[in-house]
C-alpha positions in Angstrom: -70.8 -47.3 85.7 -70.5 -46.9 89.2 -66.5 -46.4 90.2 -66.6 -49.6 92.5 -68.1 -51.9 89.7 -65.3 -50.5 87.6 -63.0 -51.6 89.4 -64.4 -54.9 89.9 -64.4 -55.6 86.4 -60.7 -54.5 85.9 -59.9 -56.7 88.8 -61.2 -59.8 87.3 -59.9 -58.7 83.8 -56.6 -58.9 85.7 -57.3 -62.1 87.3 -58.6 -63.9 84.0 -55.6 -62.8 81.4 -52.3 -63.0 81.8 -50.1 -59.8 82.4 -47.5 -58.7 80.4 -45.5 -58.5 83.0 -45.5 -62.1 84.0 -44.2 -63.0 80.2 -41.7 -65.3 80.3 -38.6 -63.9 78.4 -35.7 -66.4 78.5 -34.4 -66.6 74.9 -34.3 -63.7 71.8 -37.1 -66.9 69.8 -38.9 -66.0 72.5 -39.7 -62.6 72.5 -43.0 -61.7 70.8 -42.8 -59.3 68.1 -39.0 -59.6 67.3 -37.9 -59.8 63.6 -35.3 -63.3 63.4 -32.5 -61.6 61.7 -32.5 -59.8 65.0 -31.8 -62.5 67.5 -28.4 -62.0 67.9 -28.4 -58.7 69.2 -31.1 -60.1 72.1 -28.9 -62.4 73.5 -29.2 -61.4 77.5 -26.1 -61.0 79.5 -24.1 -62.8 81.9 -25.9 -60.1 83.9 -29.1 -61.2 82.5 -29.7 -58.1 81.2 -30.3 -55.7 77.8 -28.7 -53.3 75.8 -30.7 -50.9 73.8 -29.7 -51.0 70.4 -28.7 -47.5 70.0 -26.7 -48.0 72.9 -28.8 -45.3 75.3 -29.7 -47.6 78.0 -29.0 -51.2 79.4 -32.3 -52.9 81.4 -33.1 -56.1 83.2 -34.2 -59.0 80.4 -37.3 -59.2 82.0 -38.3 -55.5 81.1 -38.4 -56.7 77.4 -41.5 -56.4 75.9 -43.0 -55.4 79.4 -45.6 -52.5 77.8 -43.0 -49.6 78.8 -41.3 -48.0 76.8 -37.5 -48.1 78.1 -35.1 -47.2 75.1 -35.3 -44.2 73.5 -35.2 -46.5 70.3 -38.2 -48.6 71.0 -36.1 -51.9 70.7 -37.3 -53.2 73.8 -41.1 -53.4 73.0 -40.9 -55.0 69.7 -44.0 -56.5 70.7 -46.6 -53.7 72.5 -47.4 -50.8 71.3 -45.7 -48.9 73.7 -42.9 -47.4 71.9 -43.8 -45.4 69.0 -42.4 -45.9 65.1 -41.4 -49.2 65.6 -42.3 -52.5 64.3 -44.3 -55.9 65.1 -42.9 -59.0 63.2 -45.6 -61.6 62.5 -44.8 -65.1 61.3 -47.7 -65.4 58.9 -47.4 -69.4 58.1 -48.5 -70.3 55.3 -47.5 -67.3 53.8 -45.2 -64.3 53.9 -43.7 -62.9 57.0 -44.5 -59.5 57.6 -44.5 -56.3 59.7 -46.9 -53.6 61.2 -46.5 -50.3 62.9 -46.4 -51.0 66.8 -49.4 -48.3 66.8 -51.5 -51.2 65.4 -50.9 -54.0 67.7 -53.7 -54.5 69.5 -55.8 -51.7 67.9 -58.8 -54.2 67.4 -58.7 -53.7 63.7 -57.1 -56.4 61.1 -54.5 -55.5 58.7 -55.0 -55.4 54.8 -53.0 -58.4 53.6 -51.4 -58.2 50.3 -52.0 -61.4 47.8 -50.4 -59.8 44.7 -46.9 -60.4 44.2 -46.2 -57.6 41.6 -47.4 -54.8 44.1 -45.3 -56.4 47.0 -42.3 -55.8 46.1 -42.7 -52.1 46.1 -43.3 -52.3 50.0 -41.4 -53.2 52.6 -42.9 -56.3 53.6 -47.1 -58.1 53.7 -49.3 -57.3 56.8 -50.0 -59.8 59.2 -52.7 -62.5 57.5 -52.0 -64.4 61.2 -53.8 -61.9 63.7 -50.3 -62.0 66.0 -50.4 -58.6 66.3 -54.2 -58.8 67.7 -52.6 -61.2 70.6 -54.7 -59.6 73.3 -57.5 -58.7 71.6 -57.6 -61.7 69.5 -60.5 -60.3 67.0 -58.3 -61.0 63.8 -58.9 -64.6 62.6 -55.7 -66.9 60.9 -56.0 -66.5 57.2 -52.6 -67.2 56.3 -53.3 -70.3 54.5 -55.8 -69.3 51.8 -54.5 -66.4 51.2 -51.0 -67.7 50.6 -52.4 -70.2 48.2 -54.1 -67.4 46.3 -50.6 -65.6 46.5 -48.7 -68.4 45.4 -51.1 -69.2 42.4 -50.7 -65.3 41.1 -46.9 -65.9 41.8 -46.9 -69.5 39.7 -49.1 -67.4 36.6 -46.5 -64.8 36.6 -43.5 -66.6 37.2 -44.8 -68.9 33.5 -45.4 -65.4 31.9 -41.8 -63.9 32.6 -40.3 -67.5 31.5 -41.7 -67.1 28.2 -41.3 -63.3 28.1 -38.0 -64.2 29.0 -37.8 -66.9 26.1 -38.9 -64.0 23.7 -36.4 -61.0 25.2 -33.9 -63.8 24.8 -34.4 -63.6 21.2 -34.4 -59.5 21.0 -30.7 -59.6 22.6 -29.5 -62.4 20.6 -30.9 -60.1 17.5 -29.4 -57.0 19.0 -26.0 -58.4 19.5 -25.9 -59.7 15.9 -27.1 -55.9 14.9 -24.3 -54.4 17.0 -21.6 -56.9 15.4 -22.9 -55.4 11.9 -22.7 -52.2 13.1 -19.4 -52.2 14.6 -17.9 -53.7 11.3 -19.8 -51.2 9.3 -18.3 -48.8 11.4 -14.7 -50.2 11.0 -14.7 -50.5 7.4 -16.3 -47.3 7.1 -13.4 -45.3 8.9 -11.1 -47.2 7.0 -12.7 -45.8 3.8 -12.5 -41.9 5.4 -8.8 -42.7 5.6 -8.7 -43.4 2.1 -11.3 -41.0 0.8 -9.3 -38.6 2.7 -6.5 -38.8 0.8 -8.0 -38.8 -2.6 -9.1 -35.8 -1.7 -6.0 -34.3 -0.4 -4.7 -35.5 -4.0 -7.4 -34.1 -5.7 -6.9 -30.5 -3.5 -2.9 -30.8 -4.5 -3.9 -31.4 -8.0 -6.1 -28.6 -8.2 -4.1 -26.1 -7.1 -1.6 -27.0 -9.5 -3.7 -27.0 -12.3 -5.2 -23.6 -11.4 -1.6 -21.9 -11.0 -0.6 -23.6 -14.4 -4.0 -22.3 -15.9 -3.1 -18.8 -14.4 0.5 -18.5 -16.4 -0.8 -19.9 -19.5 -3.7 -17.0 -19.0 -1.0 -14.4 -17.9 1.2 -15.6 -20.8 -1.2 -15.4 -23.5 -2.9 -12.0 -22.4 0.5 -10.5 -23.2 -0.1 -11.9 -27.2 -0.7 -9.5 -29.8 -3.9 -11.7 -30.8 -5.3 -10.7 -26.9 -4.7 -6.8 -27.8 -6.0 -6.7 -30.8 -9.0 -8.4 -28.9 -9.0 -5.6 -26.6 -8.4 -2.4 -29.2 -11.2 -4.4 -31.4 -13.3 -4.1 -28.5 -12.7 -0.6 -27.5 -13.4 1.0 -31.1 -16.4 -1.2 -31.0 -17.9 0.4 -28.2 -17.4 3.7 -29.6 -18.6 3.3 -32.5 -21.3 1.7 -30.8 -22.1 4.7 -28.8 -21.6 7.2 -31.4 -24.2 5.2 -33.6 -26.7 5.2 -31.0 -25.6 9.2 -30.7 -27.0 10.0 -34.2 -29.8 7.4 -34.3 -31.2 9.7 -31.7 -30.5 12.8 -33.2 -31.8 11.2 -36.8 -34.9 10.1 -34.6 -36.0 14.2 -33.5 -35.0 15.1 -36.9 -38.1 12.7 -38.3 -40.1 13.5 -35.8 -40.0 17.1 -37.1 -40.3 16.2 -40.3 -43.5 14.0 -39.4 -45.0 16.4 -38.2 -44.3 19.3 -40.9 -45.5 16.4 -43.4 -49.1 16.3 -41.5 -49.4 19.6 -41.0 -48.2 21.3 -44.6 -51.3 23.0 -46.4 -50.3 22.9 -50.2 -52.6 25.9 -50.6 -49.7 28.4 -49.4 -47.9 27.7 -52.2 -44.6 27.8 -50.7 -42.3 25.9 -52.9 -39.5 25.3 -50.4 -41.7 23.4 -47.9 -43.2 21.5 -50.8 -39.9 20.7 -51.6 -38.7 19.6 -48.4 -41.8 17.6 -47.9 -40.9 16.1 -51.3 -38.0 15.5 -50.9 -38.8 13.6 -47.2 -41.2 11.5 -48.4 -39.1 10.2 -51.3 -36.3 9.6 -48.6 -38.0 7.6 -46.0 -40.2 5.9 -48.6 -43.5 7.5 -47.1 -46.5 8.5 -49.9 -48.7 11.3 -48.8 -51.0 9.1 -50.7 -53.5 7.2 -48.8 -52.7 3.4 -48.7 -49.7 4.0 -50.2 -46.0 3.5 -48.6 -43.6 1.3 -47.4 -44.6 0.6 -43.6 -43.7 -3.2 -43.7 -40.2 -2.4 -45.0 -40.2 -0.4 -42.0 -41.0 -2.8 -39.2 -39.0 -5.7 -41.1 -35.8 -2.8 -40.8 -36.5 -2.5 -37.1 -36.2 -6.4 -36.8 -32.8 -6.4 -38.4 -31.8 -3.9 -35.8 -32.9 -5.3 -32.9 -31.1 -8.4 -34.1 -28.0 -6.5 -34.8 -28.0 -5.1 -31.4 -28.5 -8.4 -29.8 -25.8 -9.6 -31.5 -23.6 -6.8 -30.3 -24.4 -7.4 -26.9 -23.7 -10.9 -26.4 -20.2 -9.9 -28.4 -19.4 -7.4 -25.8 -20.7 -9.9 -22.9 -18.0 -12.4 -24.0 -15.2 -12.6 -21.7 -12.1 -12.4 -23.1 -10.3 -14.3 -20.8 -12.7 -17.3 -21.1 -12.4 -17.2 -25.1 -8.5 -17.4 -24.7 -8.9 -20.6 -22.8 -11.6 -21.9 -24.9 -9.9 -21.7 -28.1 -6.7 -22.9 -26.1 -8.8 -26.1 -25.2 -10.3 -26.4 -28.6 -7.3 -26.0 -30.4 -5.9 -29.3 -28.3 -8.9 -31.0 -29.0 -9.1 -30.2 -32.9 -5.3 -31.1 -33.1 -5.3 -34.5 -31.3 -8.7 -36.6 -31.1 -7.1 -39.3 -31.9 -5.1 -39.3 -28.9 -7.1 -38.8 -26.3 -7.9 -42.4 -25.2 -4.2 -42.8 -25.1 -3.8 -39.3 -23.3 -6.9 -40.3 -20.8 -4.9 -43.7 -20.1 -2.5 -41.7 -18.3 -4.4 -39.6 -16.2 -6.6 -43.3 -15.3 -3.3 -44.8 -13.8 -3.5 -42.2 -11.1 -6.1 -44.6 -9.4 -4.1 -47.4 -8.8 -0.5 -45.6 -7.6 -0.1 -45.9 -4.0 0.1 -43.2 -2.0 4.2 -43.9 -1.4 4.7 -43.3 -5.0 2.2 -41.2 -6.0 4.0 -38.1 -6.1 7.2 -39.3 -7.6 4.4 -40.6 -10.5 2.7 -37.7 -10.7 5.9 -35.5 -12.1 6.6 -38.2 -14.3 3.2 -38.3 -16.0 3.4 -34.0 -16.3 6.9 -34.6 -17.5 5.5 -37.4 -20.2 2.5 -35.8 -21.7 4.2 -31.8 -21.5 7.3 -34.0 -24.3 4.5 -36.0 -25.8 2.9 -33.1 -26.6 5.8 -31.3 -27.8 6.9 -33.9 -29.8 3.4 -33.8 -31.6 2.6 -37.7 -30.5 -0.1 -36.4 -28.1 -2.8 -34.3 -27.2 -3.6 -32.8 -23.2 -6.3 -35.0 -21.7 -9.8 -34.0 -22.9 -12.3 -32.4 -20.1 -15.9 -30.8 -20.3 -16.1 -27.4 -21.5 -16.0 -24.9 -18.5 -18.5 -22.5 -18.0 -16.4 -20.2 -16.6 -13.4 -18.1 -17.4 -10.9 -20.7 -15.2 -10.4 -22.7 -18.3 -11.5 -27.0 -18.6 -8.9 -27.9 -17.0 -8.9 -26.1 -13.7 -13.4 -26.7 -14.0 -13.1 -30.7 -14.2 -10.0 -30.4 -11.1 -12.2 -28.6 -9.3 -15.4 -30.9 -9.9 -13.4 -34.0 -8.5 -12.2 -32.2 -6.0 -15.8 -31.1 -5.2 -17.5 -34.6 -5.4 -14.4 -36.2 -3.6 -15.2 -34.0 -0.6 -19.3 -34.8 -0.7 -18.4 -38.4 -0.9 -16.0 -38.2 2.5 -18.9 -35.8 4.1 -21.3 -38.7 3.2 -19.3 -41.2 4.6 -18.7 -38.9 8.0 -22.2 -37.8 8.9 -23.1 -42.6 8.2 -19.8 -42.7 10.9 -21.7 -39.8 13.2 -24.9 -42.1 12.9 -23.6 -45.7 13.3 -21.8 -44.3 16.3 -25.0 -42.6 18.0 -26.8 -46.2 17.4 -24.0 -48.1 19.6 -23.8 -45.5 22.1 -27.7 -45.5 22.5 -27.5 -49.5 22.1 -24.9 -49.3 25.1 -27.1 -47.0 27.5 -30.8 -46.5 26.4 -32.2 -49.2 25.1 -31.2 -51.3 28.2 -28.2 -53.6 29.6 -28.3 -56.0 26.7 -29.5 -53.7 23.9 -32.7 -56.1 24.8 -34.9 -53.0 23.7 -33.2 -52.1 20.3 -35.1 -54.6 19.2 -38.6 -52.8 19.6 -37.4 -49.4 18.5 -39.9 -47.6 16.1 -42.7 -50.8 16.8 -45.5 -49.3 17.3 -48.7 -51.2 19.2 -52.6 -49.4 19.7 -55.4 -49.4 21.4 -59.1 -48.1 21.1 -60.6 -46.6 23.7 -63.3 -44.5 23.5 -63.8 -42.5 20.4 -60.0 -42.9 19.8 -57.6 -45.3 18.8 -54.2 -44.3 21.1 -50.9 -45.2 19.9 -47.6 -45.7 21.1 -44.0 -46.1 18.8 -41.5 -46.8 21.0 -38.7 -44.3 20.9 -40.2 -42.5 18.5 -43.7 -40.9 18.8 -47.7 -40.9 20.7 -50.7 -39.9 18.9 -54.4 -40.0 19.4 -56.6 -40.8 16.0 -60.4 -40.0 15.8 -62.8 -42.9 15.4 -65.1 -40.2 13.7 -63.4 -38.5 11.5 -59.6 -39.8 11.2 -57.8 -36.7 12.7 -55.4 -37.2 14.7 -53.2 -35.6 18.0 -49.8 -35.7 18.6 -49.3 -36.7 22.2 -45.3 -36.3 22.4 -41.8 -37.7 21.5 -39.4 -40.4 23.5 -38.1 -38.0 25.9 -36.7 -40.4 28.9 -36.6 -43.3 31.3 -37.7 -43.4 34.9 -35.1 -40.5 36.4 -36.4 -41.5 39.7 -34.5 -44.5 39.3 -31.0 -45.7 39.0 -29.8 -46.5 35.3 -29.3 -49.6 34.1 -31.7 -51.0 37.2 -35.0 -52.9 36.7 -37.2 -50.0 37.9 -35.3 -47.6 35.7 -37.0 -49.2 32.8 -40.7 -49.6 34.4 -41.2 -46.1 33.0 -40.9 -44.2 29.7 -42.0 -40.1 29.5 -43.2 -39.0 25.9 -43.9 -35.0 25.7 -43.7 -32.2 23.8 -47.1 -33.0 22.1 -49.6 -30.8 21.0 -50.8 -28.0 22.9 -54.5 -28.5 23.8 -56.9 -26.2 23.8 -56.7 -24.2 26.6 -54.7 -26.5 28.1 -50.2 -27.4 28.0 -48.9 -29.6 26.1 -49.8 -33.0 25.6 -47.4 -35.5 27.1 -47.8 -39.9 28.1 -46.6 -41.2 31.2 -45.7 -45.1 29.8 -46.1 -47.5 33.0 -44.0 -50.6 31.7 -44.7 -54.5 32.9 -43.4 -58.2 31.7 -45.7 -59.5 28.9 -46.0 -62.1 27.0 -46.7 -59.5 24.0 -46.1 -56.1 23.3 -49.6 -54.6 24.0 -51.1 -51.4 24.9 -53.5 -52.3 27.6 -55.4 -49.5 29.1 -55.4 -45.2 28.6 -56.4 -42.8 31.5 -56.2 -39.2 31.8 -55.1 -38.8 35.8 -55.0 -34.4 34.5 -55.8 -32.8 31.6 -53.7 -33.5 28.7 -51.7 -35.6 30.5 -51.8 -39.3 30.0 -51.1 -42.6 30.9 -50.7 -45.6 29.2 -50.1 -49.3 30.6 -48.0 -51.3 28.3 -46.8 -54.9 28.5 -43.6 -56.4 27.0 -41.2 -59.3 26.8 -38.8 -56.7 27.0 -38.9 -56.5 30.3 -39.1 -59.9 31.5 -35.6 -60.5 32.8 -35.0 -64.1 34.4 -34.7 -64.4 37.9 -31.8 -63.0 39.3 -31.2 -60.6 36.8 -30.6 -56.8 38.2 -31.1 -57.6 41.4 -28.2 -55.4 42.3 -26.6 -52.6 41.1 -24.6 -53.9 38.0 -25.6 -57.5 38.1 -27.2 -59.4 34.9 -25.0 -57.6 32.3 -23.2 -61.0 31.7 -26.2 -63.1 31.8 -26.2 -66.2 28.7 -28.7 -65.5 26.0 -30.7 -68.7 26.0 -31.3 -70.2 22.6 -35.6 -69.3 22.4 -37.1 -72.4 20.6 -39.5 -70.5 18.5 -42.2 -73.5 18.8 -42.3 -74.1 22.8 -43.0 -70.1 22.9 -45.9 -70.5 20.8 -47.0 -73.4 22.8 -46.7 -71.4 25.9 -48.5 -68.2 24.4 
């Protein structure tokens, strides 16, 4: 185009649209572009004029919004693109307000407008659905009012789906805090019982050690009886003999061997009487005939049963322990001597459970003090216990066996403390700010997709089944909430990580990203694979449907009333 038909063109371009310049800029409602909760701070002067807002700079009114970029800020072209990183406010009526980069007014091209009010929120405000920002241009057409209606309509479906998800969560923290009241008492009469378990089995350790050292002097006292030496010297020439027998069984042994063997081997030819005698003389001895199918070999073998029993019997005589059989026959000889007292004997030892702690040990040297005179006096035996398999005597075995199940008993009742503790701790912080979600733990919801049926246990575990052949893959454990966020916020519970699946092949370990809405139901709704081995699931639940209001700041909803969910109008509205 020639240079002076150019200029004609701009010249009538000039002529035929207003200038930025000649805006009129009197009041801050009328400056184009400019976000309301701005206004007060472009209120002009006495002077008439402007201060930037960063404070760089003060300019005439009139250079507001003038297509020249004046403050190092941008805040006086809210409404050209002049200025860089700054923003264009539209009105949108009908609709939303919202915002553009000032690099897109007056580009010629529309702005996407957002209709769906779950992905708004995550962004800082809709585009323009008004075309404002195309005000010299003007190519964008006014859609505000359709698509606010289709806005409002999603808003109006959602808005009935988090009432009655609400309704339903309602009902998981009203059954939550009933849980944590059970709990807490639990919990309370539980330590309660260590208190007193505790002491039984400080009485039962005291008791013990009592009975041991009175076991150990009657032991100590009785070794030093001539019955125990006499035990001991019995033993002693016992064992000799013992080892002398075996001595000459083995020498008697070579001497038959010999003798066998000068038996088979004698020729009666030679005619030598002493070997004939001798083998005579043998064979009449040990029973043998020279004679075929004569002799005595069954005698033989039914001898060398009555020795092997004879030595058996030997050992398990040397085996005994001689301090045991002391205390055995000490305990037998109680029990022998007074049967018929040991109901009245036991009735003693059974008082011990109802003396309270106060008086217990002021009871417990009366009772010695009774039975050690009733038995002197003959009226009574000592109280009757199991036999003890080892050499620490009844007594000291039973003492010790209460002591020992007293202590598993208060372990027990520790390690159900330990775990009704970790339940409200995890009721106060991860399963969310009214325990809403303690409701869901270990429910478990599926999908099929595919060849496989995917599913998710909440808090607990992932797995993928095959369709095929019923094998399944572990996918991963509860591992956290959404770290990104802050805890106890909505976000922070939009999210739930499960890893430390199985390793696939070739491949890390499998691990589900959980993307969390409101729901009317818990339901697994879709799978994807964004990498490999990596998945994520979308999931719906009431759960997460808190009622307007609720988190909107930091620490806010913790206190909101549980509403009463009426069971029928939720069924109604599913």
């Amino acid at each position: 185009m020639p240079r002076m038909a150019l200029i004609s063109l701009l010249s009538v371009l000039a002529l035929s649209t207003p200038s930025i310049a000649e805006q009129k800029v009197v009041t801050p409602s009328s400056i184009r572009g400019l976000d309301p909760a701005l206004y007060d701070r472009y209120e002009p002067s006495s002077a008439n004029t402007f201060q930037c807002l960063d404070g760089s700079k003060t300019i005439p009114y009139s250079a507001i919004n003038d297509d020249f970029c004046d403050c190092s800020d941008g805040s006086d072209e809210p409404g050209t693109s002049a200025c860089p990183n700054t923003y264009f406010w539209c009105k949108n009526e009908g609709h939303i307000p919202g915002k553009v980069l000032s690099s897109r007014v007056n580009d010629g091209i529309c702005g996407t407008v957002i209709i769906n009010p779950i992905t708004m929120p995550a962004l800082t405000d809709p585009e323009c659905c008004d075309g404002s920002e195309e005000w010299f241009t003007g190519v964008c057409p006014k859609r505000c009012a359709e698509i606010g209606k289709k806005f409002r309509e999603e808003a109006e479906s959602i808005r009935k789906t988090r009432k009655t998800g609400s309704k339903i969560r309602g009902t998981y923290i009203k059954w939550a805090q009933g849980e944590k009241k059970r709990v807490e008492a639990d919990l309370e009469a539980k330590r309660k019982e260590v208190g007193d378990k505790e002491r039984e089995v400080e009485r039962a350790r005291v008791a013990l050690e009592k009975t041991e050292s009175r076991s150990k002097e009657e032991l100590e006292r009785k070794k030093t009886s001539p019955l125990y030496q006499s035990l001991l010297t019995h033993r002693l020439t016992l064992n000799r003999l013992r080892s002398k027998t075996h001595r000459l069984e083995n020498e008697l042994s070579s001497l038959r061997s010999i003798l066998d063997e000068l038996t088979k081997g004698y020729n009666p030819n030679y005619q030598d009487m002493a070997v004939k005698a001798a083998v005579v003389g043998y064979e009449e001895l040990s029973g043998k005939s020279s004679i075929p199918g004569e002799g005595a070999e069954g005698e033989v073998k039914e001898e060398q049963k009555e020795e092997e029993i004879k030595e058996w019997e030997l050992d398990e005589l040397q085996r005994k322990d001689l301090e045991a059989l002391l205390l055995e026959s000490s305990a037998a000889d109680d029990d022998d001597a007074h049967d018929e007292d040991d109901e009245e004997g036991g009735l003693l030892w059974k008082i011990d459970e109802y003396i309270p702690d106060s008086l217990y040990d002021s009871w417990e040297s009366l009772r010695d003090l009774t039975i050690e005179w009733l038995v002197k006096l003959g009226l009574s035996g000592k109280k009757k216990v199991a036999k003890s398999n080892a050499a620490e005597g009844p007594h000291v075995a039973a003492a010790r066996e209460k002591h020992r199940n007293l202590s598993n008993e208060l372990n027990k009742l520790n390690n159900a403390i330990s775990d009704s503790e970790d339940t409200l701790q995890r009721m106060n912080t991860e399963f969310g700010p009214q325990a809403e979600w303690k409701k869901l733990d270990g429910t478990c919801v599926d999908k099929v997709s595919g060849d496989y049926t995917y599913e998710i246990c909440f808090f607990g575990k992932t797995k993928q089944k095959s369709n095929k052949d019923g094998s399944s893959n572990y996918m991963g454990t509860f591992a956290e909430w959404n770290t990104a966020a802050t805890p106890g916020s909505y976000e922070y519970y939009t999210k739930q990580l499960y890893n430390n699946g199985g390793r696939c092949w070739n491949g890390p370990l499998r691990s589900v990203q959980v993307d969390l809405s409101c729901g009317k139901e818990n339901a697994l709704l879709s799978i994807s694979e964004p990498e490999k081995c990596e998945y994520q699931f979308k999931v719906t639940t009431p759960a997460l449907c808190w009622p307007e209001g609720e988190g909107e700041s930091e620490g806010e909803g913790r206190d909101v009333k549980v509403e009463e969910a009426d069971a029928e109008s939720i069924k109604e509205e599913l």
